[in-house]
N, C-alpha and C positions, 0 to 999 in steps of 0.2 A: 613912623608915620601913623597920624592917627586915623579911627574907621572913618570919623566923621573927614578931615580930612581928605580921602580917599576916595571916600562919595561924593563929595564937592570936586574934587576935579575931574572925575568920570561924568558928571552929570553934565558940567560945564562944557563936556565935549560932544553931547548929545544935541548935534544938530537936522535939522528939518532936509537940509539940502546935504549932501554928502560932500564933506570936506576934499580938499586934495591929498593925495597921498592916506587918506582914512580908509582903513576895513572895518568889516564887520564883526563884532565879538558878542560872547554872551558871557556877562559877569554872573558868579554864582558866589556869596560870600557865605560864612562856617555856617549860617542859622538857616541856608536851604534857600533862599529869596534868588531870583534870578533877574537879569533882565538884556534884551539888547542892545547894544552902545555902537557905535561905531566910534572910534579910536583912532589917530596919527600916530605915528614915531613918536611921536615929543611927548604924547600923553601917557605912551604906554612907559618908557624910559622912566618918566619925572613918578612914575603909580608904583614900579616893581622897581626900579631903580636897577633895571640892568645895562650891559653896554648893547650900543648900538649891531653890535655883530651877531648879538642872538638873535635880534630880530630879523636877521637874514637866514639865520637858521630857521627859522619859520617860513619862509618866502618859497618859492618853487623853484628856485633853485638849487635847495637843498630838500627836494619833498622825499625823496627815497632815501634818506639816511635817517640815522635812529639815534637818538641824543636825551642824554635826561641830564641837565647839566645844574650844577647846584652853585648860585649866588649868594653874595650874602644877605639879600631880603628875599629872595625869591627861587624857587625851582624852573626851569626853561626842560618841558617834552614835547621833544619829536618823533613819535609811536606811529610811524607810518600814517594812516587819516587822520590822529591826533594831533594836533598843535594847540600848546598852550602855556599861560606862565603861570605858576600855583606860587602865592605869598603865603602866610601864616592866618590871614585875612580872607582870603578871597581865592579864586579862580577866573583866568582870562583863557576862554575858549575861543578860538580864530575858527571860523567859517562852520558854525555851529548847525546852518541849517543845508549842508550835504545830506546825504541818504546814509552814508557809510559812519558819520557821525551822531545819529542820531539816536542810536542807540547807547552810545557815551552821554549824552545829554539825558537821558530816561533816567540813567543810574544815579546822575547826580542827583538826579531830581528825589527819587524814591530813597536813598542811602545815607545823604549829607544828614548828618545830624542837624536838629533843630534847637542851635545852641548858639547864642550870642557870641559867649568870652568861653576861654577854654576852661576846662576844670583844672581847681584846684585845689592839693592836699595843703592843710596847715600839721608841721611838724615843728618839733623840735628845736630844729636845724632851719624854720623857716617855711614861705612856702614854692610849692613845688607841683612841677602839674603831674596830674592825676596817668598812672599806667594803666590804669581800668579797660582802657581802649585806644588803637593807634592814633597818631595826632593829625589835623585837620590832613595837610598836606601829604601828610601818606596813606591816608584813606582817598583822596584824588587819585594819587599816584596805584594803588590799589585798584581801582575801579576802572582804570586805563588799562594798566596790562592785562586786566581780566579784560576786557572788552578788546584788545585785540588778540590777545592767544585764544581768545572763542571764534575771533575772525578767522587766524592762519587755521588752527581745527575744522571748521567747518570748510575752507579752503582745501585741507589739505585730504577732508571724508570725503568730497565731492571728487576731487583726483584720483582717488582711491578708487572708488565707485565708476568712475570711467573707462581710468586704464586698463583694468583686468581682463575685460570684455575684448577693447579694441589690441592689445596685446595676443589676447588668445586668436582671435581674427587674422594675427598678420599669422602666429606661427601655423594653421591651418591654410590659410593660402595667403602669398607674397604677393602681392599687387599695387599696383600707383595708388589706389583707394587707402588702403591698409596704410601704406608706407608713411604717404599724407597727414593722416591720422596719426599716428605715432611721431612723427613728426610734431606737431601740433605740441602732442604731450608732453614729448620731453622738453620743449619752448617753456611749457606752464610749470614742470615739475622745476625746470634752472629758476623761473621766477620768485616763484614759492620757496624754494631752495634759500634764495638770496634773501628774501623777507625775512624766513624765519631767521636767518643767519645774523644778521644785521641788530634784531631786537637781543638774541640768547648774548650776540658778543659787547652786548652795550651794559645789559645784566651784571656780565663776567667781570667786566671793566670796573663796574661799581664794587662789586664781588671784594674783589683781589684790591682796592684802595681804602682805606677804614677812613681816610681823611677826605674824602670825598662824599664818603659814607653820613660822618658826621658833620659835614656841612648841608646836607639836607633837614637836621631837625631845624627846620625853621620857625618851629612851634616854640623849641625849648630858649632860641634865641631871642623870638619877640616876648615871652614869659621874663627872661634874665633881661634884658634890657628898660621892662615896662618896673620891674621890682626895682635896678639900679636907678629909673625917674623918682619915685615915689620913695627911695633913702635916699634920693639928693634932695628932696623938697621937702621932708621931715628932718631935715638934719639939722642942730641947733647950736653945736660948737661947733668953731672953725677949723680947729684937729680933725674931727669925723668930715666936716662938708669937704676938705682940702683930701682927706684921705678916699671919700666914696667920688668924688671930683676926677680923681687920678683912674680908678678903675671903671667909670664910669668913661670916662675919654679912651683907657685901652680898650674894651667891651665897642663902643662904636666904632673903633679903625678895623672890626674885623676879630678881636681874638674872642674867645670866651672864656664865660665866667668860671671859674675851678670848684668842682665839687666842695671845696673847702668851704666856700662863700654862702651857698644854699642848700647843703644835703643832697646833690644828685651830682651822680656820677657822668660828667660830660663824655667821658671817652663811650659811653655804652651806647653800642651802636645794634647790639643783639635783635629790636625789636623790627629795624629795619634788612637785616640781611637776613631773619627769617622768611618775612614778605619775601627779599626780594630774592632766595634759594629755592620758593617753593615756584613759582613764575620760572625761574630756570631749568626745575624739573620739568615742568608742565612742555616748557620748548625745546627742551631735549628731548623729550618723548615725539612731539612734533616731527621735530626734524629726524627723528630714527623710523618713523612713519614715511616720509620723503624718502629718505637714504635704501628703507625695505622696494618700494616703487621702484628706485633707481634700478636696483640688483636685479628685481623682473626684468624690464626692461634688457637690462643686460644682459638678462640669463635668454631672454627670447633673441636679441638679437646675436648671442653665439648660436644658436640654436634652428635662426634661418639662414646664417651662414654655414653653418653647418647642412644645411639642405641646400643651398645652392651650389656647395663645391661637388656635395653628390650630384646634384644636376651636371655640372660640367664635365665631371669625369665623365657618368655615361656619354654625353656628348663626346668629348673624347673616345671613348671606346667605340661610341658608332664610326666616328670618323677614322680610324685606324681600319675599323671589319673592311670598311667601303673602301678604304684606298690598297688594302692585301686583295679585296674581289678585282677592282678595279687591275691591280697589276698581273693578277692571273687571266681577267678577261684580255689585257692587251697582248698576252703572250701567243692568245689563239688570234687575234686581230695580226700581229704582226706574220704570224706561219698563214692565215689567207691572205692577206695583202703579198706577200710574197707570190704565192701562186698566183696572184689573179694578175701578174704581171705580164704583158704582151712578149713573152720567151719561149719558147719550143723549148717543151723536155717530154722525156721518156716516158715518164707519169701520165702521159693525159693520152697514152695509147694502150697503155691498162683497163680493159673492161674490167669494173664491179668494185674499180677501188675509191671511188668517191666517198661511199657512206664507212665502211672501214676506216679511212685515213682521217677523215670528219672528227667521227666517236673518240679516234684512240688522241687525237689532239686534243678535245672537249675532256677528255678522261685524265690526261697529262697535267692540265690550268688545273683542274679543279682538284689534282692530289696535292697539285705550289702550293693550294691555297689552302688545303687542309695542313698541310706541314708550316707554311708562316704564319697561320693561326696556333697550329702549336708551340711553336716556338715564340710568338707572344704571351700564349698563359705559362709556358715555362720560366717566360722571365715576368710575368706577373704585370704584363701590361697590358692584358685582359684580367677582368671579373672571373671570378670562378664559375 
C-alpha cells in the first residue's frame, strides 16, 4: 500500500458528523506529522489490513489484557491505556485524547524522527535499510512500553509510599480504621500485581518465539517488497520478469525475502529482543517492588496475629483465675448456705464461735484456690 494511498482513504474518512460505528484516532506517520481522523472498521481493516478480531482486541472488552500481536502489514498494542495499530508507515492511536494517554502522544510528537522513507544502505549485495537506528515501528513500540513501565513505577513508588506508614499503624494498634486501610491496599497491591503481570508475560511470550519476533520488522518487510516492485518494473527479459514475478508472488502471500536476495540477514531478530529484554528487566524489577510490599504486608499481618493470639490467651488466663476464685468462693457459699438453713444443731448454742468458724472457712477457699492455681502453672496453664 502506498503513503499516498493511505492518506487518500484516511482523509476520505474524515467526516464533519461522526459516522456510525467510527471512533476517534490520531494518525501519526514516520516524518512526525499528526492528525485526528475518526475511523470505522472498514477503514481501519482496508489501512493495516488486519482481521477483524483485532479490532475487538482494542475494544473494552478486552481493555485489561496486554497484546502486542504482529501481522503481516501491521503491529496491533494493547499496553493497558495504549491501543493502537503501528504499520511501517504510520501509527493508529485509538482515544488519543484521555489523560492517561497523553503522555504517549507528547513522545510521539517529540521522538518520531522527521523522516519521510526510511534510510537506506547501498551495498554490494544491494540495498538495505540502514542499522544506525531502530526501525519506525519499534521506536513506537519503544516509546509505549516506556510510557507505561513509567506508569506501573510511578504506580507502584506511590504504593510504596502509602503502605509503609498505614502498615506500621495497624501493627501498633489493630483497629476497623487500620484494618480498612490495609484492606484497601492490598486490593491496589492485587491490581498492580495483575497489570504488571500481564505486560512482563506478553514481553516473555515475544521473548521465548523468534518467529513472532521476526514478524514484527515490518520495516524490513515494506523495504523487501517496495525493492521486489521496482525489479519487477525494471525487468527487461522474460526469464528475470517470470523469475522476480515468482518471488515477488511468494514475498506477498506472507514469506520473506532470504538474506541471499538482498545482503541482510532475515532471521536477525537481536535488535528487537534487546528492546524488548531491557523493558522486561525494568518489569521485573517492578513487580519485585510489588512482591517486597506483599512480604510487609505479610510479615505485619503474622505479626498482628501474633498479638492477638497473645490477647486471647491472656483472656484466657483471666478466665480460668476467675473461674478457680469463683469455685473456691462457692465452696464458702455452699458451707453458709448450709448453715443458714432453718435446722437446729448444736453449733448455734456455742458462744464466740461465729468469727472463728467464719475465718477458718474463708482460710480453707482461699488455700483451694492457692493450690488450683498452682497446680495450673505446674501444668503450664497459667503464665509464669
Amino acid at each position: 500500500m502506498s503513503p499516498g494511498g493511505d492518506g487518500g482513504a484516511i482523509a476520505m474518512t474524515k467526516v464533519k458528523k461522526k459516522a456510525s460505528g467510527a471512533r476517534l484516532w490520531m494518525r501519526f506517520d514516520r516524518s512526525g506529522r499528526s492528525e485526528l481522523v475518526e475511523l470505522d472498521k472498514n477503514a481501519i481493516i482496508r489501512h493495516a489490513g488486519i482481521p477483524t478480531r483485532d479490532l475487538r482486541i482494542l475494544g473494552p472488552v478486552f481493555s485489561q489484557s496486554s497484546n502486542i500481536l504482529a501481522r503481516e502489514k501491521a503491529m496491533v498494542v494493547n499496553l493497558e491505556f495504549i491501543k493502537a495499530i503501528v504499520t511501517a508507515e504510520d501509527v493508529l492511536l485509538l482515544d488519543p485524547l484521555r489523560q492517561e494517554v497523553l503522555p504517549f502522544v507528547e513522545q510521539l510528537r517529540q521522538q518520531i524522527p522527521h523522516k519521510t522513507q526510511p534510510q537506506l544502505l547501498h551495498g554490494p549485495a544491494g540495498e538495505q535499510e540502514s542499522d544506525s537506528e531502530l526501525p519506525f515501528e519499534f521506536q513506537v513500540l519503544e516509546i509505549a512500553l516506556e510510557v507505561v513501565c513509567t506508569s506501573l513505577d510511578s504506580s507502584v513508588a506511590d504504593l510504596e509510599r502509602g503502605a509503609y506508614p498505614v502498615l506500621d499503624d495497624l501493627a501498633r494498634s489493630v483497629s476497623t480504621k487500620n484494618l480498612e486501610r490495609v484492606r484497601s491496599l492490598k486490593s491496589n497491591l492485587t491490581r498492580l500485581l495483575a497489570q504488571v503481570q500481564k505486560v512482563r508475560d506478553e514481553i516473555e511470550h515475544l521473548l521465548d518465539d523468534n518467529e513472532d519476533m521476526l514478524q514484527l520488522y515490518l520495516t524490513r518487510k515494506w523495504l523487501q517488497n517496495q525493492q521486489l516492485l521496482d525489479a519487477h518494473v525494471g525487468a527487461t527479459t522474460s526469464n528475470n520478469l517470470l523469475s522476480i514475478t515468482r518471488r515477488f508472488g511468494s514475498t506477498r502471500s506472507g514469506s520473506l525475502v532470504t538474506s541471499s536476495n538482498f545482503g541482510v540477514d532475515n532471521n536477525d531478530v537481536e535488535d528487537l529482543e534487546m528492546l524488548l529484554e531491557a523493558y522486561f528487566v525494568q518489569l521485573d524489577g517492578t513487580r519485585n517492588k510489588i512482591l517486597s510490599v506483599r512480604e510487609y504486608i505479610d510479615d505485619t499481618e503474622d505479626y498482628v496475629n501474633i498479638q492477638l493470639d497473645n490477647h486471647r490467651n491472656e483472656l484466657i488466663q483471666l478466665q480460668l483465675t476467675l473461674t478457680i476464685a469463683s469455685f473456691a468462693i462457692s465452696i464458702e457459699t455452699l458451707v453458709a448456705g448450709t448453715f443458714g438453713m432453718n435446722i437446729h444443731c448444736s453449733l448455734y448454742d456455742v458462744q464466740g464461735l461465729f468469727v472463728p468458724f467464719v475465718s477458718s472457712v474463708t482460710a480453707a477457699c482461699f488455700f483451694i484456690f492457692l493450690l488450683i492455681m498452682a497446680y495450673a502453672r505446674w501444668k503450664n496453664l497459667l503464665g509464669s
